[in-house]
C-alpha positions in Angstrom: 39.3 -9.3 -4.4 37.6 -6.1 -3.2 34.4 -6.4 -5.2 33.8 -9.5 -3.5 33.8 -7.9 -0.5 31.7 -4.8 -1.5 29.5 -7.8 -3.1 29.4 -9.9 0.3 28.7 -6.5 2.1 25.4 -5.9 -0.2 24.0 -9.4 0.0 22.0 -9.1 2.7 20.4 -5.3 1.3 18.1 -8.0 -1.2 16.0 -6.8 -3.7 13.2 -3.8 -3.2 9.9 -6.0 -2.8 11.4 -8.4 -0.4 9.6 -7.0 2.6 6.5 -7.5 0.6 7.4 -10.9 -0.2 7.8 -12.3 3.5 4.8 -10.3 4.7 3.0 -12.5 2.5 4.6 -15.3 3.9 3.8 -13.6 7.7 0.0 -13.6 6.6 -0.6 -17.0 5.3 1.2 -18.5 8.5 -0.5 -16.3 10.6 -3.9 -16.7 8.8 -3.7 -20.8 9.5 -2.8 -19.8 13.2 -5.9 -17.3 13.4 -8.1 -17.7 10.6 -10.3 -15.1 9.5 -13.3 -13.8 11.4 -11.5 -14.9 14.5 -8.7 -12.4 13.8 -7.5 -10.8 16.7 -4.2 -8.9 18.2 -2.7 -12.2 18.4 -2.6 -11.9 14.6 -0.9 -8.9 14.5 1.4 -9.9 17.0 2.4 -13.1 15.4 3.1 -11.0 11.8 5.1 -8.8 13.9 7.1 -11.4 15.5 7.6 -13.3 11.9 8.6 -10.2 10.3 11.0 -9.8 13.6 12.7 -12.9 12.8 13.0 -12.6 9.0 15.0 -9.4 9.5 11.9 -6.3 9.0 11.2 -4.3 11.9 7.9 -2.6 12.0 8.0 1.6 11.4 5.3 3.4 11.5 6.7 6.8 10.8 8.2 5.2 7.9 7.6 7.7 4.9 4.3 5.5 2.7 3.5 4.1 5.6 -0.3 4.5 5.9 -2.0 6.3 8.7 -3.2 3.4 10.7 0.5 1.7 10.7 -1.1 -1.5 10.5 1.2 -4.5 10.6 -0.2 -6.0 6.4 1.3 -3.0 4.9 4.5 -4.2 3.7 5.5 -0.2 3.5 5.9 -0.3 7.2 8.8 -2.5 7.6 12.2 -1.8 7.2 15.1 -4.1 7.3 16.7 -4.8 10.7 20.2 -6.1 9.2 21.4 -6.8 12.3 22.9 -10.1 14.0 19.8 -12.4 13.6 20.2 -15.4 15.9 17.3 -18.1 14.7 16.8 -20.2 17.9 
């Protein structure tokens, strides 16, 4: 019964390229809202706020994170495994 829990305990820690995976995701959707050469902060803002609700936070001091900190490089985000409330 323990290693259940342990197991129910890591679920959430998923697997190493995840953040990569949903910033993907971030992009497209946030390509169709602002497509390219109309990009704009709005763009960034929406990839932050999709990452945001998909559990990444952005980090900019985040060790491979490149100099810039721009919100398409998936090494900036780190997992926010806290309570996420999807409204």
């Amino acid at each position: 019964m323990r290693w259940l829990l342990i197991a129910l305990l890591l679920l959430p820690l998923g697997g190493c390229n995840s953040a990569k995976h949903q910033l993907a995701k971030c992009d497209h959707d946030a390509r169709h809202a602002y497509p390219p050469p109309l990009q704009s902060p709005a763009y960034d803002d929406e990839i932050l706020q999709c990452m945001g609700m998909n559990g990444y936070e952005h980090d900019a001091a985040k060790a491979g994170c490149a100099a810039d900190a721009s919100t398409d490089d998936h090494a900036c985000y780190v997992p926010n495994h806290g309570l996420l409330l999807h409204y």
